[in-house]
KOLGUZA-519762 format. One record per residue: x, y, z of N, C-alpha, C in turn; residue number from 1; residue in three letters. Coordinates in steps of 0.001 Angstrom, whole numbers. Example, Ala and Ser with C-alpha at 12.3 -4.5 7.8 and 13.67 -1.06 7.14 Angstrom:
2
- n_east;n_north;n_up;ca_east;ca_north;ca_up;c_east;c_north;c_up;resi;resn
- 13190;-5690;7800;12300;-4500;7800;13200;-3300;7800;1;ALA
- 12850;-2250;7080;13670;-1060;7140;12900;30;7870;2;SER
! end
This chain:
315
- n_east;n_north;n_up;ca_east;ca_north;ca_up;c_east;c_north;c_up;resi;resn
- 109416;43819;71560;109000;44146;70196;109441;45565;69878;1;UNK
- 110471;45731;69164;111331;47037;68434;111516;47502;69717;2;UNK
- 112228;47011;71230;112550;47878;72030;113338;46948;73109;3;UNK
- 113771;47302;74193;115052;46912;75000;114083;47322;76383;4;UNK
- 114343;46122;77252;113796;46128;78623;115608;46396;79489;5;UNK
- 115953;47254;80144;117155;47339;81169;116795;47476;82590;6;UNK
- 117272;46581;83651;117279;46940;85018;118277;47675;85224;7;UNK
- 118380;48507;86206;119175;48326;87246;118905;48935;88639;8;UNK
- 119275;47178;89516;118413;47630;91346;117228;47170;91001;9;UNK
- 116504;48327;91910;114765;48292;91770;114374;49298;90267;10;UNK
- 114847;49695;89610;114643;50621;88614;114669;49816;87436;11;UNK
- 113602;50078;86547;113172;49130;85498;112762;50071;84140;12;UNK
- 113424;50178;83028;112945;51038;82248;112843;49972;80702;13;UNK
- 111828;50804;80047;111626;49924;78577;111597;51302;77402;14;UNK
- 112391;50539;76855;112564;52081;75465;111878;50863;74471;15;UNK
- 110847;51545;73552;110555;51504;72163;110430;52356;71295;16;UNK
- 110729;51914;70314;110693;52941;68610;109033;52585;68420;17;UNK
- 108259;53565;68105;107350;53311;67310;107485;53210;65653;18;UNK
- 106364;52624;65597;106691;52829;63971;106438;54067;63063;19;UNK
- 106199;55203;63656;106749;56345;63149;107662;56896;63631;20;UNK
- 108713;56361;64173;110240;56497;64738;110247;56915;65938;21;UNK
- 109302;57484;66637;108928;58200;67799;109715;56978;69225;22;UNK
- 110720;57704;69811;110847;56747;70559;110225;57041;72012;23;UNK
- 109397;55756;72438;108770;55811;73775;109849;55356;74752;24;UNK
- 109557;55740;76046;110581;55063;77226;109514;55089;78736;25;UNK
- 109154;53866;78901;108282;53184;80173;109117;53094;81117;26;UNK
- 108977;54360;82320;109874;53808;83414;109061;53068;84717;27;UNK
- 109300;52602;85609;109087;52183;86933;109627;51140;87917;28;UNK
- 109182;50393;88700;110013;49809;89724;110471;48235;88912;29;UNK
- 110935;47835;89248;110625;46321;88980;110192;45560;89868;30;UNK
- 109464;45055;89458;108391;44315;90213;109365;42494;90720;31;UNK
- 109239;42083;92165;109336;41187;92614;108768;40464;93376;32;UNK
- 108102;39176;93249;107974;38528;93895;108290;37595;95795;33;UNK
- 109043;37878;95636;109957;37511;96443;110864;38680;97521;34;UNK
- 110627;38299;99236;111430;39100;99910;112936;39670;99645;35;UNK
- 113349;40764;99830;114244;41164;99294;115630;40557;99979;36;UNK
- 115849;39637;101194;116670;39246;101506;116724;37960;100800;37;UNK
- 115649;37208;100602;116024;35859;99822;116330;35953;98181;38;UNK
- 116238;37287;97681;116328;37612;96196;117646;37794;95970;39;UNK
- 118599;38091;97125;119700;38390;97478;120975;37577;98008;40;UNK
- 120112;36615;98422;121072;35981;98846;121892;34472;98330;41;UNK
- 123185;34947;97650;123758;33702;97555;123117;32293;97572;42;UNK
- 123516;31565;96233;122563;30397;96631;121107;30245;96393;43;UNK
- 120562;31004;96936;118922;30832;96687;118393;32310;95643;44;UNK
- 119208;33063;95053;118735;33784;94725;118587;33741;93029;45;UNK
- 118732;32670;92706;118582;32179;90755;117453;32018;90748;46;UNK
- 117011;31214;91798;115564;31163;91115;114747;32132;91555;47;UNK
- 114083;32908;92388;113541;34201;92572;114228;35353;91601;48;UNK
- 115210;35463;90508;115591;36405;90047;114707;35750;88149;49;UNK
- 114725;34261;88421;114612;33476;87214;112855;34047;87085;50;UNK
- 112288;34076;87992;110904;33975;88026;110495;35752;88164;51;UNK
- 111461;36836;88456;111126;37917;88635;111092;38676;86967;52;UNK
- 112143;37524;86544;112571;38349;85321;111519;37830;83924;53;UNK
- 111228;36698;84413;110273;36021;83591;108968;37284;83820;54;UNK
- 108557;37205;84973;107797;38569;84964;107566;39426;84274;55;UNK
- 108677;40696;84886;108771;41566;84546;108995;41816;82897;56;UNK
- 109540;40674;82729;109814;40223;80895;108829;40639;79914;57;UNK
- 108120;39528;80905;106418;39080;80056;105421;40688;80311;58;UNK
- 105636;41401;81324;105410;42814;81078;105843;43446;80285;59;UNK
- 106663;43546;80478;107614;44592;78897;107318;44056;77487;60;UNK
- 107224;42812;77401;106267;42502;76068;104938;42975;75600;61;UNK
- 103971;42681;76864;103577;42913;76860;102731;44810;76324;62;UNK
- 103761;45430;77076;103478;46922;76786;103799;47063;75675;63;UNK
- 105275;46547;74827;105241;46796;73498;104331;46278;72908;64;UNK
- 103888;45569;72716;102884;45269;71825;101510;45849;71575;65;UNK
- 101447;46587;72913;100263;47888;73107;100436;48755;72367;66;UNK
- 102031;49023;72463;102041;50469;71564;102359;50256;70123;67;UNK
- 102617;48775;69553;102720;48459;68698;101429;48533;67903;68;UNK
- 100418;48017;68989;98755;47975;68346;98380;49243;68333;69;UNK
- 98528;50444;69349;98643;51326;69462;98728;52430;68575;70;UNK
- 99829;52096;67835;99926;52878;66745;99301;52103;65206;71;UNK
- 98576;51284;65203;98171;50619;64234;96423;51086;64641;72;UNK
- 96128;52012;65728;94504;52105;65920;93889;51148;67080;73;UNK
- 95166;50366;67113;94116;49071;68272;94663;48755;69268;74;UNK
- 93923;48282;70054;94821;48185;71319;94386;46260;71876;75;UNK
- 95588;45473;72244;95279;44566;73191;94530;44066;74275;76;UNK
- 93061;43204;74371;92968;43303;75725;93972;42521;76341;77;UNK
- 93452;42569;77716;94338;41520;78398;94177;40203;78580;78;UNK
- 92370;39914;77981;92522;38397;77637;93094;37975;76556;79;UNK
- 93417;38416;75491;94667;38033;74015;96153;38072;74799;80;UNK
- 96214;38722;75611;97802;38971;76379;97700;37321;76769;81;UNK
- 96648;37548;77812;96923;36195;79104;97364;35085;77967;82;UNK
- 96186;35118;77264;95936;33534;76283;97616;33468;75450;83;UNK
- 98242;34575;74641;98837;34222;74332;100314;33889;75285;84;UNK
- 100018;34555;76384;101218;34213;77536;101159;32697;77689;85;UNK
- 99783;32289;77841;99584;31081;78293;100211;30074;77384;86;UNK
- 99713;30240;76364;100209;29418;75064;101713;29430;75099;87;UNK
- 101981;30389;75049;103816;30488;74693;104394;29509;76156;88;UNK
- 104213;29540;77464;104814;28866;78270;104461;27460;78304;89;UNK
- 103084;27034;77516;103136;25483;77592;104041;24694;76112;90;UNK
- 103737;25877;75390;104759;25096;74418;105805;25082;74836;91;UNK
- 106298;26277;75472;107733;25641;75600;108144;24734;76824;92;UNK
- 106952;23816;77709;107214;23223;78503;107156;21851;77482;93;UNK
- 106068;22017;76618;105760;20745;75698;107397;20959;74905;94;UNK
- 108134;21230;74533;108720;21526;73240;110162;20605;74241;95;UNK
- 110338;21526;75241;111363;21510;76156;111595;20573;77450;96;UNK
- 110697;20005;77685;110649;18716;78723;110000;17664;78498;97;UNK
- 108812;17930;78243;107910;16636;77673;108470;16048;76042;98;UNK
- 108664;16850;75390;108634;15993;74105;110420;15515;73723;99;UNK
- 111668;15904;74412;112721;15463;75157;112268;13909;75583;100;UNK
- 111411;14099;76885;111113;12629;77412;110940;12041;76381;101;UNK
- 109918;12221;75814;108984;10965;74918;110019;10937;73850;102;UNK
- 110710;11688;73179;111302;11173;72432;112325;9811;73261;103;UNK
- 112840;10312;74030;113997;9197;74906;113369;7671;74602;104;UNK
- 112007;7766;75157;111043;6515;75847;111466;6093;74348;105;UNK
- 111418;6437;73558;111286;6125;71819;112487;5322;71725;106;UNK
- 113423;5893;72199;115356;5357;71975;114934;4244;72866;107;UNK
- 114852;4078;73870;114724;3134;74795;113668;1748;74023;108;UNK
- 112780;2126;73074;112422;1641;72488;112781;714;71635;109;UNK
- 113738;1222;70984;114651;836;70102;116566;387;70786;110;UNK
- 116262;-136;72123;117467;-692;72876;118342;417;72628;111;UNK
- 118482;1851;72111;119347;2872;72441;119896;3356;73345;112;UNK
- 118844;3831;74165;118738;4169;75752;118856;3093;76661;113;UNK
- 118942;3579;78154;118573;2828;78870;116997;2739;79292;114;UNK
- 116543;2117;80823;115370;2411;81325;115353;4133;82169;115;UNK
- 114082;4454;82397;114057;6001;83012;114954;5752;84555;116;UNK
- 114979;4189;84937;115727;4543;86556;117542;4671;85720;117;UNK
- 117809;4353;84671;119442;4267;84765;120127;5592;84267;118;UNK
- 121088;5806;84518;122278;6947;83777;121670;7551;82120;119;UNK
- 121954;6315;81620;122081;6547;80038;120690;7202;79485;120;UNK
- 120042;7005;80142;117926;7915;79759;118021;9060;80005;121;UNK
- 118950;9598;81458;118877;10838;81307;119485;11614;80398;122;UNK
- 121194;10763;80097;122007;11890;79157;121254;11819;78089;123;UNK
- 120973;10881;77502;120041;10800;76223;119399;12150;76324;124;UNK
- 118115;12031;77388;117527;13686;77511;117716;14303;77357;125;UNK
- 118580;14645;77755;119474;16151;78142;120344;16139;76685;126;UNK
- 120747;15391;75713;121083;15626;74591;120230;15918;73530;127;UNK
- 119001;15255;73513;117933;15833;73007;117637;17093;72807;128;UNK
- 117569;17882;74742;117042;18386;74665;117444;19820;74394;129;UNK
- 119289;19332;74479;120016;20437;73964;119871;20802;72606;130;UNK
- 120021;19471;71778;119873;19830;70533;118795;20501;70264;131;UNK
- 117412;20503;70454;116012;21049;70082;115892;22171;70359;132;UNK
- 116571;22344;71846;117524;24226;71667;117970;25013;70840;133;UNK
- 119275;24330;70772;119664;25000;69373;118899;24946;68399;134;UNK
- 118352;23864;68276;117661;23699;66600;116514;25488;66749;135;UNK
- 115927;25255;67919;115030;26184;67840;115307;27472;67631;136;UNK
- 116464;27684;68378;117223;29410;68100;117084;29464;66304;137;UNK
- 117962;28283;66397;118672;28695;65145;117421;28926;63527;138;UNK
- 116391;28316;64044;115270;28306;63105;114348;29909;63478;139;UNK
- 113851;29951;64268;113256;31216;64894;114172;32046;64047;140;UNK
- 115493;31863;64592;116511;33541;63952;116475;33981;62391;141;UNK
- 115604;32943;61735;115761;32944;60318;114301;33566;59991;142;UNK
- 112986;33846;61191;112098;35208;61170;112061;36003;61097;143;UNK
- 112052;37238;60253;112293;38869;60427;112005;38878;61350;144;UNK
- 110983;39251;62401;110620;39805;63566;111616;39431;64562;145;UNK
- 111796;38377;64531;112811;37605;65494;113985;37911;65132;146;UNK
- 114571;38171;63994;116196;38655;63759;115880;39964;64052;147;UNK
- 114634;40870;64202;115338;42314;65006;114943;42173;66191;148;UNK
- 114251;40714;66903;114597;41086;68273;116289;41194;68601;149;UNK
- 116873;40037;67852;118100;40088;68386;119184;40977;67568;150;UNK
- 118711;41515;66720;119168;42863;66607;119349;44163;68122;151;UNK
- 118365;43810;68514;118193;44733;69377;118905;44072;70548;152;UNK
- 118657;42594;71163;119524;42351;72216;121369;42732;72093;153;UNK
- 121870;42890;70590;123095;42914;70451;123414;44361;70667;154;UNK
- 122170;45278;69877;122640;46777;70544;122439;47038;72125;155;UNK
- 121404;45960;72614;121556;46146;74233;123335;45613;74578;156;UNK
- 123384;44914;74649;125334;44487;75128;126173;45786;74427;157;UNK
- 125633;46054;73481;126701;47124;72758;127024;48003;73826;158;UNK
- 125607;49060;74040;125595;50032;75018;126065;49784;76210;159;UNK
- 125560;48695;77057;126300;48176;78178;127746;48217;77563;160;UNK
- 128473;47791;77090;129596;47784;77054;130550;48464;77005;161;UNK
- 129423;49651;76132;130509;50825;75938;130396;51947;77455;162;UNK
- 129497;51545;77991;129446;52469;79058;130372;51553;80184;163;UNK
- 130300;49861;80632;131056;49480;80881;132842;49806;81206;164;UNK
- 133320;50088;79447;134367;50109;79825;134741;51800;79329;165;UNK
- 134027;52572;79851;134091;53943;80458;134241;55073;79502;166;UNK
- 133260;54713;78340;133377;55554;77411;132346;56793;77521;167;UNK
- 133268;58294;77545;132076;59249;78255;132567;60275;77084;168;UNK
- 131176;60202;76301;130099;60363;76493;130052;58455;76002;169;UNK
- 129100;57943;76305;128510;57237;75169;127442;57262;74207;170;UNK
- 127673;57359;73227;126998;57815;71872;126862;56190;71151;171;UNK
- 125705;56266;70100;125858;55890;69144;126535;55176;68684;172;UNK
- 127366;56284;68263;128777;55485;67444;130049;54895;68011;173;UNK
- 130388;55341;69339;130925;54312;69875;130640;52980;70883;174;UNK
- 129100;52877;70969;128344;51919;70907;128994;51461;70093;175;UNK
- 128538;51187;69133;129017;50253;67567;129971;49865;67230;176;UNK
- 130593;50475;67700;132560;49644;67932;132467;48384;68909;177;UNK
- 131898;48325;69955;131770;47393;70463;131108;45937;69990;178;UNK
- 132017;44823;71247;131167;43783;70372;129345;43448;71236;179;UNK
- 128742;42681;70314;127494;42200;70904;127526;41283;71470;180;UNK
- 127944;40612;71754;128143;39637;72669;129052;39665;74500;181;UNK
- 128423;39201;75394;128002;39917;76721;128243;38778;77712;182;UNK
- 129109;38560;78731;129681;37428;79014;128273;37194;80551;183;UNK
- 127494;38349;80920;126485;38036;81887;125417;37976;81132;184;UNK
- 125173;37703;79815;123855;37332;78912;123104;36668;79727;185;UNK
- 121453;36167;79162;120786;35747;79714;120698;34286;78935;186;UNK
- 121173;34945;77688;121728;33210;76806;122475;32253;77734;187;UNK
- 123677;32677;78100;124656;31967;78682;124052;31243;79930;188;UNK
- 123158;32263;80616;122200;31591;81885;121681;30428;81563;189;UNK
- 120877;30809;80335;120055;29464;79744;120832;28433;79169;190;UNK
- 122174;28480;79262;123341;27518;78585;123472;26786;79822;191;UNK
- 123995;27196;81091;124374;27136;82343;123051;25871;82822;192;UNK
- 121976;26594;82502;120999;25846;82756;120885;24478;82529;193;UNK
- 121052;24342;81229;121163;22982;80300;121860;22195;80310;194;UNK
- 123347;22792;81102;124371;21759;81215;124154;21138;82756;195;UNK
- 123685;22066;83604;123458;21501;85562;122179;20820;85179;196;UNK
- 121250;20777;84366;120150;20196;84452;120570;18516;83730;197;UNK
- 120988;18838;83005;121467;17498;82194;122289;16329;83256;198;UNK
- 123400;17102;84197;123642;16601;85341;122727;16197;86722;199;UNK
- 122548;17040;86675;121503;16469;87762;120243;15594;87745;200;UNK
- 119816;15493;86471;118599;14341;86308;119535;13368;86339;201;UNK
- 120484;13441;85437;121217;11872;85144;121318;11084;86563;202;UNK
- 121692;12488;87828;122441;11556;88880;121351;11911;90409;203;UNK
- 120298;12820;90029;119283;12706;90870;117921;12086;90623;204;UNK
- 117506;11428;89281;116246;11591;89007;116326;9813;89177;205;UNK
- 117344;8889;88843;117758;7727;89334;117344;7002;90499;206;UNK
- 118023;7993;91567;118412;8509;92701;116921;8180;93353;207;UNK
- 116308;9559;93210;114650;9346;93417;113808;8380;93018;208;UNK
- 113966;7527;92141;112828;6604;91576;113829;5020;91824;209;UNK
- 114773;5425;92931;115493;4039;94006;114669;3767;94978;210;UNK
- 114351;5434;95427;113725;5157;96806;112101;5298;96572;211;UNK
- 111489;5539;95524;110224;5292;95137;109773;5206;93577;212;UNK
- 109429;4167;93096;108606;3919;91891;107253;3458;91564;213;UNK
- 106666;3777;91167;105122;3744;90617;105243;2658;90152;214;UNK
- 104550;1942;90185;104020;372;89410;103832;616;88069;215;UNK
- 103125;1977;87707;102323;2021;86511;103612;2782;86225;216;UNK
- 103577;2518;84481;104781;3146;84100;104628;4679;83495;217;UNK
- 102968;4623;83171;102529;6176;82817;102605;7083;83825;218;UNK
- 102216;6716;85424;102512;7245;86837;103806;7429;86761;219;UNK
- 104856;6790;86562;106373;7026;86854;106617;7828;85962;220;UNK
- 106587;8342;84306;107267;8651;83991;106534;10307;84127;221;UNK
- 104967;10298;84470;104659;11522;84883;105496;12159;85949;222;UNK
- 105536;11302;86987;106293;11761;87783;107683;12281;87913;223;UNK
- 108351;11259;86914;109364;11925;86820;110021;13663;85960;224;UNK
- 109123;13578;85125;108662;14962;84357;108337;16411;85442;225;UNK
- 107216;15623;86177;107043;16623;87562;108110;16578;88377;226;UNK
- 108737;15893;88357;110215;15920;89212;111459;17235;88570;227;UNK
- 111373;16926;87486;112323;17282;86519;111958;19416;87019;228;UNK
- 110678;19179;86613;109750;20655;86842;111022;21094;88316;229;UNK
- 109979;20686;88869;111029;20864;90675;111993;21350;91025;230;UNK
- 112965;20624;90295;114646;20677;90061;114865;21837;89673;231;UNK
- 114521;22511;88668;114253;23934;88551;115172;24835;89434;232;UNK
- 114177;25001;90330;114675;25613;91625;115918;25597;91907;233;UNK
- 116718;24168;92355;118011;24253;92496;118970;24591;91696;234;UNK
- 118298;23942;90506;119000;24087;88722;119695;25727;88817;235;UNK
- 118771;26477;88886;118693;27701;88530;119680;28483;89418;236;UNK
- 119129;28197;90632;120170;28908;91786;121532;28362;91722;237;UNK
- 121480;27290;91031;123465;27093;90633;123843;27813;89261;238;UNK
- 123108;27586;88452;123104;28202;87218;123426;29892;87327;239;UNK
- 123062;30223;87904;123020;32249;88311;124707;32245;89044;240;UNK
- 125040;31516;89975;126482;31334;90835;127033;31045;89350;241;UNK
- 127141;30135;88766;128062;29955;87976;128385;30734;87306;242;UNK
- 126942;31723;86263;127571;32877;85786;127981;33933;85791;243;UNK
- 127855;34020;87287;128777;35133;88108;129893;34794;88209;244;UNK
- 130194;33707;88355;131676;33291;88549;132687;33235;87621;245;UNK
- 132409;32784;86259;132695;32718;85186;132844;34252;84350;246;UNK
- 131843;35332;84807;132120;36762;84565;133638;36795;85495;247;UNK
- 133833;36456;86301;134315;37290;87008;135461;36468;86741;248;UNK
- 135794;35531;86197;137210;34892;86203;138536;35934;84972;249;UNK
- 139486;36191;85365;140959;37118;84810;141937;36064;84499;250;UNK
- 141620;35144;84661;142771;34458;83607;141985;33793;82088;251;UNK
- 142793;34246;81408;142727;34119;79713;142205;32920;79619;252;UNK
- 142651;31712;79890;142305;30553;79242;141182;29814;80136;253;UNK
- 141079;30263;81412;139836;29554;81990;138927;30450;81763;254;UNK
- 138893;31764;81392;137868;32288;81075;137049;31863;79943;255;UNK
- 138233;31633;78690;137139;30836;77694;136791;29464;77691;256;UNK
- 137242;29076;79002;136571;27718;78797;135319;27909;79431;257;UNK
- 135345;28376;80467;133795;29290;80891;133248;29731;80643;258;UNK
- 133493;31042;79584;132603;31914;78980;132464;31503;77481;259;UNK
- 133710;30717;76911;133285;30417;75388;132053;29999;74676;260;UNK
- 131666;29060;75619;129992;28414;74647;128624;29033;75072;261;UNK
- 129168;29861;76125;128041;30653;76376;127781;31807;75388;262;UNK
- 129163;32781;75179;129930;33719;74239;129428;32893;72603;263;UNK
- 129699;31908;72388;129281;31251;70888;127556;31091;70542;264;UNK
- 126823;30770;71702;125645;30633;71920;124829;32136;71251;265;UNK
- 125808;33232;72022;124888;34095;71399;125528;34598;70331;266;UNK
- 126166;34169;69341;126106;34220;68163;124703;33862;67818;267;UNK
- 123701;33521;67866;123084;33151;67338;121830;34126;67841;268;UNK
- 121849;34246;68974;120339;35180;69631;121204;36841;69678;269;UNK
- 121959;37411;69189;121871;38494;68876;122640;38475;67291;270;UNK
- 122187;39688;66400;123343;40362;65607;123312;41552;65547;271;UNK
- 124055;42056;64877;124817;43244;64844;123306;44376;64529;272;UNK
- 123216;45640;65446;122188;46176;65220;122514;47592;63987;273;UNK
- 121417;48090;63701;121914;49234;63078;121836;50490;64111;274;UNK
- 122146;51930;63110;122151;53077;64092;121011;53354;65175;275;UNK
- 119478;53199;63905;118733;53471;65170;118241;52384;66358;276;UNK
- 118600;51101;66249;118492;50366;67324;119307;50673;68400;277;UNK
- 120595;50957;68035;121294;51207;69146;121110;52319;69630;278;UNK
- 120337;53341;69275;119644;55025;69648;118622;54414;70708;279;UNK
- 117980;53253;70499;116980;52900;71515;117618;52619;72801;280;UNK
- 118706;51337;72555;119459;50980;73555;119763;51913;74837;281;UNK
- 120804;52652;73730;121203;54099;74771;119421;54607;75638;282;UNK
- 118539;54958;75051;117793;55903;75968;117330;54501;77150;283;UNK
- 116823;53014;77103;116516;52421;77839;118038;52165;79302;284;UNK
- 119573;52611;78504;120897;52296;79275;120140;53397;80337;285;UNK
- 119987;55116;79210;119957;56434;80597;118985;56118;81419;286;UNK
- 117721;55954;81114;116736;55752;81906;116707;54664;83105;287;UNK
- 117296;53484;82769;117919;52501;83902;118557;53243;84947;288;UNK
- 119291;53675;84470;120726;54369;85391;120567;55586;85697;289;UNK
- 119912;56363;85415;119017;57527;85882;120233;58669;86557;290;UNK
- 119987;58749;88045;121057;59731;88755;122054;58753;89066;291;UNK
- 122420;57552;88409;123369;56580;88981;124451;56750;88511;292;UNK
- 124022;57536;86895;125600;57339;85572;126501;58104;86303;293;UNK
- 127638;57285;85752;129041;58337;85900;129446;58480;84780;294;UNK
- 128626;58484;83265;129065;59321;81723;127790;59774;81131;295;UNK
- 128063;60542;80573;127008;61021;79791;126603;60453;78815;296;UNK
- 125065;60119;78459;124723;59022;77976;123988;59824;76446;297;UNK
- 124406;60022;75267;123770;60933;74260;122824;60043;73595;298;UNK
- 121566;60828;73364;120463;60031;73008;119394;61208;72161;299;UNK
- 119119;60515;71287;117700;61053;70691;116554;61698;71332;300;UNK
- 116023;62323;70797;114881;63239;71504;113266;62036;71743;301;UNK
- 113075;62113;73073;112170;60459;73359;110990;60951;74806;302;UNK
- 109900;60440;74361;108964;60569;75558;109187;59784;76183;303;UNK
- 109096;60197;77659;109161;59323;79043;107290;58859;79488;304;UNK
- 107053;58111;79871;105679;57410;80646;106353;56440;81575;305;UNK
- 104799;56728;82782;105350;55623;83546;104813;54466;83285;306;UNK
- 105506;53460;83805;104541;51853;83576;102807;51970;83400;307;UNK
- 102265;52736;83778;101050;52402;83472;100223;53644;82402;308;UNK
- 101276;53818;81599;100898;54600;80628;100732;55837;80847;309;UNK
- 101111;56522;81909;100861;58514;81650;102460;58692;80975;310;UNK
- 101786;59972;80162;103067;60206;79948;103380;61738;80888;311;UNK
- 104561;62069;81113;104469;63005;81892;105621;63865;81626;312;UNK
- 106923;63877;80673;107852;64517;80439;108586;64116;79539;313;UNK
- 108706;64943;78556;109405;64495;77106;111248;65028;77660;314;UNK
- 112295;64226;76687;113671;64802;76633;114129;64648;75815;315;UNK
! end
């Protein structure tokens, strides 16, 4: 909310604008779950990074919205936090897996589909459930609040980018020359996601309900939903390889076949920010990168606090 969460490593910083322009910057560790060799390692490390970031995410929201209330006189407890955390992750389990299914069961209804053991139920799904994706970006983005979040995700790629490709100092304004769109997005992750998940129910969820099915068909198709949950795990840890791989590809034309719909995707979850968003960007880029930069990072005059609210040194 009006601010940019940046890692980098164990170093975790959050810049916000207040709404009397005042910009705040929350530094501290990032918080993980998970041993640091399995967070790391090839393969298993999508999903411990999927679940760290969901975290640490839902923190950084969290704090903005403190100082958002903050400067309005009021402050959040943490039972309005939990409740509304809570709420936001079942809808989007309802929005995004369950109501996908039931719509299918519906096609299948109507001899469209197949049954939940064959091929054709899952792609069905997984087309569904792409579309209700998009549909959802694309409706959300048409919220003020929500078009300057992604205001702000586009001045986040800006800054990365311009420091990226070695612009010293980076300022502002040559921020803004750059484009917003970011070929290691977290969009593209969630693209990555949608396409291995769509595969793998079709040709594992079959698979599983060969070698066991429920009599009852409300038991099976629960199950298969809780199955779907599961998959996750693997989903994810291919999903993270892929978009490393796909960053990293140098030839022209397989790159956009790799990076293009991920790259088109966030057309839609960022646009173009103005000056002072990208003033935020920059102080959350310095504060990430701390004694790490190799350019000088020019930024607005901004209080530093640590994660748990002292503040302790203005710059």
């Amino acid at each position: 909310m009006e601010g940019i969460m940046m890692r980098n490593g164990d170093a975790l910083s959050i810049a916000i604008r207040k709404k009397d322009g005042e910009i705040i910057v929350l530094t501290g560790p990032w918080r993980s779950c998970f041993k640091a060799r399995l967070a790391s390692r090839p393969w298993l490390r999508g999903f411990p990074l999927l679940v760290d970031t969901m975290i640490n995410g839902i923190r950084a929201l969290s704090l903005s919205a403190e100082l958002a209330a903050e400067a309005a006189g009021e402050r959040l407890t943490s039972r309005q936090i939990a409740l509304a955390l809570v709420g936001a992750v079942g809808f989007a389990l309802l929005l995004f897996v369950v109501v996908p299914h039931l719509l299918t069961l519906g096609l299948n209804a109507l001899s469209i589909s197949g049954e939940v053991e064959g091929l054709s139920f899952h792609l069905w799904d997984g087309l569904l459930k792409f579309i209700m994706f998009i549909g959802y970006i694309a409706c959300i983005s048409c919220v003020p609040d929500i078009r300057r979040v992604f205001e702000y995700h586009g001045a986040e790629h800006k800054a990365i980018l311009a420091y990226e490709h070695g612009e010293n100092p980076v300022t502002a304004g040559t921020a803004a020359a750059f484009s917003r769109l970011h070929p290691r997005c977290g969009t593209t992750f969630l693209l990555f996601v949608l396409s291995i998940s769509i595969l793998m129910h079709a040709v594992l969820v079959p698979a599983f309900l060969s070698v066991w099915a429920p009599e009852s068909a409300l038991l099976k198709h629960a199950l298969v939903i809780l199955f779907k949950l599961l998959l996750m795990v693997p989903i994810s840890a291919l999903a993270y390889e892929a978009i490393r791989a796909a960053a990293e590809i140098r030839s022209i034309p397989l790159g956009l076949i790799a990076r293009g719909p991920g790259m088109l995707l966030q057309l839609l979850t960022t646009r173009e920010p103005d000056y002072l968003e990208l003033e935020v960007a920059l102080v959350a880029l310095k504060e990430a990168l701390g004694d790490t930069a190799n350019a000088e990072i020019i930024t607005p005059p901004y209080k530093r606090r640590n994660l748990n609210g002292k503040e302790h040194r203005g710059v």
